[in-house]
N, C-alpha and C positions, 0 to 999 in steps of 0.2 A: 504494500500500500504506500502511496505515496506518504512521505514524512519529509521534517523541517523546522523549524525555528518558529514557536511561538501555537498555540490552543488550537490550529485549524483544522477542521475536520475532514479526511478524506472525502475525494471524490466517490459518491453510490456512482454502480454503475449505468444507470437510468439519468444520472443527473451531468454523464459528462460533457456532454456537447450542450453548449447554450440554445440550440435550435437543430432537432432533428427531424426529418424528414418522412410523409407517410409512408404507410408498406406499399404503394402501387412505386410511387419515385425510389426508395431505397432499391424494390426488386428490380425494378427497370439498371440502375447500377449494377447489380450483380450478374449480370449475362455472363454465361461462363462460354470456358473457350471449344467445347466440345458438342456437337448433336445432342448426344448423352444429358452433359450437363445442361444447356439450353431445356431440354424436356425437364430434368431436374427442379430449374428456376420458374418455370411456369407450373408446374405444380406447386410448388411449395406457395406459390400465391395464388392458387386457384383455392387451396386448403386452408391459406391463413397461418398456415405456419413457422412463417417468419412474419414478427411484431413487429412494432413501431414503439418509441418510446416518445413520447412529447415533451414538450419542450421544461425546462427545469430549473431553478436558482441548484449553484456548487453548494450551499452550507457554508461558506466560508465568513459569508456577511454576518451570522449568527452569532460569532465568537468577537467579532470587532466592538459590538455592540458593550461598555462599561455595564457589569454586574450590576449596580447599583439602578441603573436608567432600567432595566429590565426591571428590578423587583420594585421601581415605583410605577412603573408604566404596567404594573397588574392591579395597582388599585384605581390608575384613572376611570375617568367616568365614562370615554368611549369604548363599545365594546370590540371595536375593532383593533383597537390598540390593546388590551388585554388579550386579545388572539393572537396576536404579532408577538406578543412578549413572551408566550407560552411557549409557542413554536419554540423559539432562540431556546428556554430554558430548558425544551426537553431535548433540543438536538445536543446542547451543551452537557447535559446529563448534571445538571445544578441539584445538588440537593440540599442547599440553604435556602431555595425555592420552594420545597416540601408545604412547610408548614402556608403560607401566603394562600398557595395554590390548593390547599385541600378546603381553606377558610372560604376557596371564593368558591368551590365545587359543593359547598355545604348549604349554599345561599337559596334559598328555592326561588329567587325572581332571576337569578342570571338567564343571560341569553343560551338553548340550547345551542349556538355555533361556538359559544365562549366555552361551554363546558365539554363539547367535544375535542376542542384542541387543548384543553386541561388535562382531558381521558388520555389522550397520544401522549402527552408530555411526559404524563408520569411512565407509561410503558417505556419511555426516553429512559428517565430518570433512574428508575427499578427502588429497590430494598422493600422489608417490609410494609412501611407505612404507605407506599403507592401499589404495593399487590396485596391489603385490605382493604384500601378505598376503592381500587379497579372491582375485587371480588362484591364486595357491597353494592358499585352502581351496575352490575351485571348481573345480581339476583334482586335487587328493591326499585331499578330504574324502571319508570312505567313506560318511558318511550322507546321503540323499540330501534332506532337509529343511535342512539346516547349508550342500550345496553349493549349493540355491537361495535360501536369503537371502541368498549370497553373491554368486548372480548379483544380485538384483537388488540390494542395496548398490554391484556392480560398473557399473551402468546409471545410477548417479548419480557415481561417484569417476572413472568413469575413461574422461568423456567427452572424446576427442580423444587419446586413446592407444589406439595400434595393434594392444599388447599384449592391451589388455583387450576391442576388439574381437576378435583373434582367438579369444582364449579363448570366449567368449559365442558369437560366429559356433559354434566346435566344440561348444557345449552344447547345439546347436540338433539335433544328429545324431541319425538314428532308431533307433541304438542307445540312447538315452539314457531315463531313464524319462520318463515326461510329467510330472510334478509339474518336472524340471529345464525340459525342453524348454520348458513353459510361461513359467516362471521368465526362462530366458535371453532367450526372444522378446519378453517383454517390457520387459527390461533394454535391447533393443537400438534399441528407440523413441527412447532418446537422442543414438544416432549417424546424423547423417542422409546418410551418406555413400551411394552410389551402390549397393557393392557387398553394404550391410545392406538395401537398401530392395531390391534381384534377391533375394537370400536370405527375406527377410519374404515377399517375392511368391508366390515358389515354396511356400514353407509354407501362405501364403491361400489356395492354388489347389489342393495336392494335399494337404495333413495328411488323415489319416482321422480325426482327432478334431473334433469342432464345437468345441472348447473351444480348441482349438489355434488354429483359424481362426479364433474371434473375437480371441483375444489376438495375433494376428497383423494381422489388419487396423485393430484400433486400433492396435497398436505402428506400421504405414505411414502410418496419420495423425500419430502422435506425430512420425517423424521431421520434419514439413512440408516433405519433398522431395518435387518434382515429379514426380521420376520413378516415384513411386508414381501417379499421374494413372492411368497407363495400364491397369494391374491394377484401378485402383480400380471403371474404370469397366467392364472388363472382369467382373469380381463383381458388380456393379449389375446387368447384365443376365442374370446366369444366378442369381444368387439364389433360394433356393426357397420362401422365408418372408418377412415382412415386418420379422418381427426383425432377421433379416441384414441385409437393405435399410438401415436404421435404422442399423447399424453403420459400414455402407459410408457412408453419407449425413456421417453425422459423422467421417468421417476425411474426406471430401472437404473438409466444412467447416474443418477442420485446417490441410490442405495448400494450402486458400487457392489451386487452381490456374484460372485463367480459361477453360481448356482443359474443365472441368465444366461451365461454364455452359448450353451446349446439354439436355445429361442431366438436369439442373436444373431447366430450364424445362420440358421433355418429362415429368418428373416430376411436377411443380405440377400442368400441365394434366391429365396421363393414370392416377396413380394412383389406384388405388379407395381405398385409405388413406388417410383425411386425416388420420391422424398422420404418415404419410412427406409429406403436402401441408404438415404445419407443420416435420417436420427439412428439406424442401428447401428450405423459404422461408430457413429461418437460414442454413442452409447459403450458399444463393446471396448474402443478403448479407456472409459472408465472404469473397466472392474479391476481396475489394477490397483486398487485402495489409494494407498498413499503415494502410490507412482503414476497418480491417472496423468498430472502433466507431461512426465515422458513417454506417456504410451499415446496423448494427443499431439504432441509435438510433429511425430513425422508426420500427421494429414496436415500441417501446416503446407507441407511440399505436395499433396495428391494433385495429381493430374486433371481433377475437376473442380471448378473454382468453386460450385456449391459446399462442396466437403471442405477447403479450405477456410473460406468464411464459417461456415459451423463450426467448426475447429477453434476460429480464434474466437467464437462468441464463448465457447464451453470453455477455454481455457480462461477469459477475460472473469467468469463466474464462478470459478472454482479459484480465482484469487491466489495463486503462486505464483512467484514469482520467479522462479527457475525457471519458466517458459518467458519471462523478456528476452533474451538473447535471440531465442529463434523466430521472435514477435519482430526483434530491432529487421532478423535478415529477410520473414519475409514484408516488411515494407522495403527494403531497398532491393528486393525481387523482384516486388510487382511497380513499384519507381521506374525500374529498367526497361520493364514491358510497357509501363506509360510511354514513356519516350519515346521507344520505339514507333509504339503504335498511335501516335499523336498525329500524325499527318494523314493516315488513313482513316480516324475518326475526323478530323477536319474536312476529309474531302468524302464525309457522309456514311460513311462508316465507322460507328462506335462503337459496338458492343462489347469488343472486346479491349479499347481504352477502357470503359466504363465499368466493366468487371475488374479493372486494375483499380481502377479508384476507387470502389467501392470497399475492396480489401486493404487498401493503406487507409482509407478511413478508419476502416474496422480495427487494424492494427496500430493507429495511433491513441483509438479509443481505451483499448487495452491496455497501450502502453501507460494513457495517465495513470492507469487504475494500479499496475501490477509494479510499474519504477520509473515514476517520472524524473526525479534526480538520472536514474545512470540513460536516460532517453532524450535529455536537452539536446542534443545532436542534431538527432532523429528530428524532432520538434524544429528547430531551424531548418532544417534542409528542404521540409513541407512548406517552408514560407516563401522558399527559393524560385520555385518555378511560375515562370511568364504567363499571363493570360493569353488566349486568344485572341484576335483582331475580331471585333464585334460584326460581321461578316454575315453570318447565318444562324438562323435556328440553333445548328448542331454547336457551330461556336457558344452562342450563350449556355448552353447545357453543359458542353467543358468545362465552362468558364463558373456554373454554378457548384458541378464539384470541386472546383480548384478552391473558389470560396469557403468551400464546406472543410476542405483541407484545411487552410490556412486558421481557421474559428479554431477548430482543435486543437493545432500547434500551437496557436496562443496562449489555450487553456493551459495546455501540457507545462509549458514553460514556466505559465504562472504557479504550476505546481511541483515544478522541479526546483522552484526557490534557492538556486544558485547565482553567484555573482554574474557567469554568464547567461543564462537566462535574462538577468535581467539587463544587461547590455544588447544581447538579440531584441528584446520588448522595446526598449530604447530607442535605439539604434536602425529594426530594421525598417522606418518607414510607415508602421500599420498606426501609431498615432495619426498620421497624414492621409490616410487612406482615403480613396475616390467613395470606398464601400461605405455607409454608415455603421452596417452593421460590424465590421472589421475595426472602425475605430471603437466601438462601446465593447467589444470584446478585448480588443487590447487594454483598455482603462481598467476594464474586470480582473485580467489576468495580473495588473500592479496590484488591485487590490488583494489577489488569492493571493499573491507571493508575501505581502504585509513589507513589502517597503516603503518604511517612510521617506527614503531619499529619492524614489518617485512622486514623491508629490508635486514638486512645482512642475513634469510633465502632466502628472493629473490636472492641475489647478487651469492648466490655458485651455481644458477643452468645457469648463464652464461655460462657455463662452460657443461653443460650437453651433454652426449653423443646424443642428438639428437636435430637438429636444431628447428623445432618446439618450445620447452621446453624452448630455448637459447634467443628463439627474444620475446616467452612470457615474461621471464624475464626482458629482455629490453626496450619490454614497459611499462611493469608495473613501473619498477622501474624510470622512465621519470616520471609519475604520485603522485608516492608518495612521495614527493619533498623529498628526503632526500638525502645529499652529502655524507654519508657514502659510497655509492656505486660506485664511480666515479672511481675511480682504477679499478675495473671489467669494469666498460662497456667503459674505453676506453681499454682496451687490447681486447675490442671484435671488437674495429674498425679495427682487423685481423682477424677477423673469417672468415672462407671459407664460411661460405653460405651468400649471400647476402642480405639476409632480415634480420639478425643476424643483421649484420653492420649497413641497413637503421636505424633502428629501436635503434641501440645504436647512431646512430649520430645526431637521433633526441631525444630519453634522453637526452643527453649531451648538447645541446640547450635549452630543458626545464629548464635544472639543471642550468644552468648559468654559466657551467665549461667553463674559462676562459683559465686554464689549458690543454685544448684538441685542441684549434686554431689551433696551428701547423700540430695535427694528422688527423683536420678533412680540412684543407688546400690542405692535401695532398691527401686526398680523390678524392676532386674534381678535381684536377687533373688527377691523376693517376686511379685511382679505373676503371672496366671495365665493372660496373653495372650500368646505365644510372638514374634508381631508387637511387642508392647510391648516385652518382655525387649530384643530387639535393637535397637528403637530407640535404647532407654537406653540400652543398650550403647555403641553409636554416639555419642553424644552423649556420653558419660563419656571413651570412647577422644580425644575431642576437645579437652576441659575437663580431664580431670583433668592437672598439673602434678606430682601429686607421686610419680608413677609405680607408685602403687601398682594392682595389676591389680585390675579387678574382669569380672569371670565370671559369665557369664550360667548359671542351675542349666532344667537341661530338665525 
């Protein structure tokens, strides 16, 4: 996992990319290079089998945020800023927050969206006293969206208590609605105990809902007990879709049990699916327990780009890092095969450029996650290559995964929080960028990295012609405590766009600018963004010393 200097929390792998792409654009990227594989790709998207992850904040903003602005920013009077501050304190795993946060869950007029992001928090948080108040609003809460956040917050706090399995086990009952019952079953993926993995079974096997059942046999892969082997393989064969199949496949790959291998190879050879011939392939090389990365490493090299890409999503999920090296080679594999094949996708022929890109994306992706330190390389070299001449169709679609490249390498770098990293960030130009989005990615990635000797490059894009780029600057620069910046972001408490302002009047409260009272005074007053009023607010409640109230007017 990526690591570094200072409380930041790695990158989830759903949250690397600032903006990813749906499954119809992602699969159109993955054309592989063979008939074979081609049939491959079109299946896998006729099936649904490869997901999309939408768009995501890194967690990193969450940590910049001063302890103290959070645990006041849970008693304000908006409820949306109680939700914001919850978040932070359960991504942070705060538990000086405990006690605040169980006083406001205890409240019976809170807002049910306030007390759902309390629920989460605490499954953030864990210890006792947040898995008795998870198990509480999971067996006394009357609404039935409130008791299943609470299951699954309970499926992260209160793994290896007895308590919080039996609760979850009873919310699996088919008295129960389905929204809980889903809810629970999936919470219960965490305990791999013997008598959740009989329980999961029996729900895989007989639930009348399809929705029940998938969440159910992922949840028997999640637990990695064996003793799901038997069901699993059991569902394998009575399966009545290929979807399902596909399900069942990846929990086996989960449970990592050698007892599959047979069904595995019967699969490879005998399915008409050659998407279920590429989930068996990964699949089988996972039962190699603790050696599943070197037994996925060599389909990093197979001959079809489908199995590749799977390869590196499975290896990117199983989070080892012994498999960066073979992640660094094959992006500078399929780099080679770009270039190559870059003038015959220019001259209308892409698909097999776009199978290349698709896989350095994929394996840049990884790389944040698995070693961004030893990948800053890797991550500049991505920023290196030319656009196309805006010419055609085909060019702007090059040119759209060159972008999607470059957003990455930004991140990467911001994560590999090295001196040079951040000289590449600096240095290479993507401050400047034609892109907007390529500049609010770069101002992100100073902020992931937590340099404050980026700030006076953060501070000049205050000022940038497009708001996006302006309020990125502004929270970053809230984050990387440095008072250099304080003249910019209170001239931004006049910006015309309003999230520009929210966003610099809560830097100026992180910062402890004592010098801004007056301008963020008048915010709250005057301003005619309702988001704005209370940020100032917020920020006044913080800074003002001389106890004089000031009141937010509706």
């Amino acid at each position: 996992m990526p690591t570094g200097a200072g409380p930041l929390t790695p990158p989830c792998r759903a949250a690397m990319l600032l903006a990813m792409q749906p499954v119809v654009v992602r699969c159109r990227r993955m054309l592989a290079r063979s008939t074979d594989a081609l049939r491959v790709l079109v299946a896998l998207l006729a099936l649904g089998l490869a997901c999309a992850q939408g768009a995501h904040a890194n967690g990193w903003e969450h940590w910049g945020i001063p302890l103290d602005v959070l645990l006041n920013l849970l008693a304000d009077e908006d409820p949306g800023y109680r939700i914001r501050a919850a978040r932070s304190l359960g991504v942070r795993a705060e538990k000086s927050a405990l006690e605040p946060m169980l006083a406001l869950l205890r409240r019976p007029e809170e807002p049910a969206a306030v007390k759902e992001a309390l629920l989460v928090a605490l499954g953030g948080i864990g210890g006792p006293l947040a898995r008795e108040a998870l198990i509480a609003n999971l067996t006394r809460e009357s609404r039935d969206e409130l008791r299943a956040a609470a299951a699954r917050a309970l499926g992260k706090a209160g793994v290896g208590s007895a308590d919080a399995q039996r609760a979850l086990m009873k919310a699996t009952g088919a008295g129960e609605p389905l929204l809980m019952r889903a809810a629970a079953v999936e919470a219960l993926g965490n305990f791999p105990s013997d008598t959740v993995v009989q329980r999961l079974s029996e729900i895989a096997r007989s639930a009348s809902s399809d929705t029940l059942q998938a969440r159910a046999i992922q949840a028997l892969g999640a637990t990695r007990n064996r003793a799901a082997t038997r069901t699993l393989l059991r569902l394998l064969e009575t399966a009545r879709s290929d979807r399902r199949r596909a399900l069942v496949i990846d929990a086996m790959a989960r449970v990592a049990d050698p007892a599959a291998r047979p069904a595995l190879l019967e699969l490879i050879e005998t399915a008409q699916h050659p998407g279920l011939k590429v989930r068996a392939t990964v699949a089988l090389a996972s039962l190699s327990g603790n050696a599943a990365a070197p037994a996925l490493v060599p389909l990093l090299a197979h001959p079809i780009a489908t199995i590749r890409y799977v390869a590196t999503e499975a290896l990117t999920e199983r989070g080892d890092a012994r498999a960066a090296p073979a992640l660094r080679e094959l992006y500078r594999r399929e780099t080679r095969v770009a270039k190559q094949l870059r003038a015959d996708a220019l001259a209308g022929r892409p698909g097999d450029y776009l199978a290349a890109q698709s896989l350095r994306l994929a394996a840049l992706r990884a790389l944040i996650e698995l070693d961004a330190p030893g990948s800053a390389p890797v991550f500049a070299d991505a920023l290196r290559e030319p656009l196309a001449a805006r010419e055609s169709a085909v060019a702007l679609r090059v040119n759209e995964g060159l972008h999607e490249l470059r957003r990455s390498a930004l991140v990467g770098l911001g994560y590999a929080r090295s001196a040079p990293a951040l000289d590449s960030l600096l240095t290479s130009g993507f401050l400047d960028s034609d892109d907007f989005r390529l500049r609010a990615t770069a101002v992100r990635a100073l902020g992931i990295g937590g340099w404050s000797a980026a700030a006076p490059a953060v501070a000049a894009r205050l000022v940038d012609e497009v708001a996006e780029v302006r309020w990125t600057a502004a929270l970053v620069l809230g984050r990387l405590r440095s008072r250099a910046a304080l003249t910019g972001l209170r001239a931004a408490l006049g910006d015309p766009h309003p999230e520009v302002r929210r966003q610099s009047a809560l830097a100026l409260g992180f910062l402890a600018d004592e010098g801004a009272l007056a301008k963020l005074r008048s915010l709250v007053r005057n301003d005619a963004d309702r988001e704005v009023r209370m940020a100032a607010q917020a920020s006044v409640n913080l800074l003002d010393r001389s106890g004089e109230p000031a009141t937010t007017t509706e």
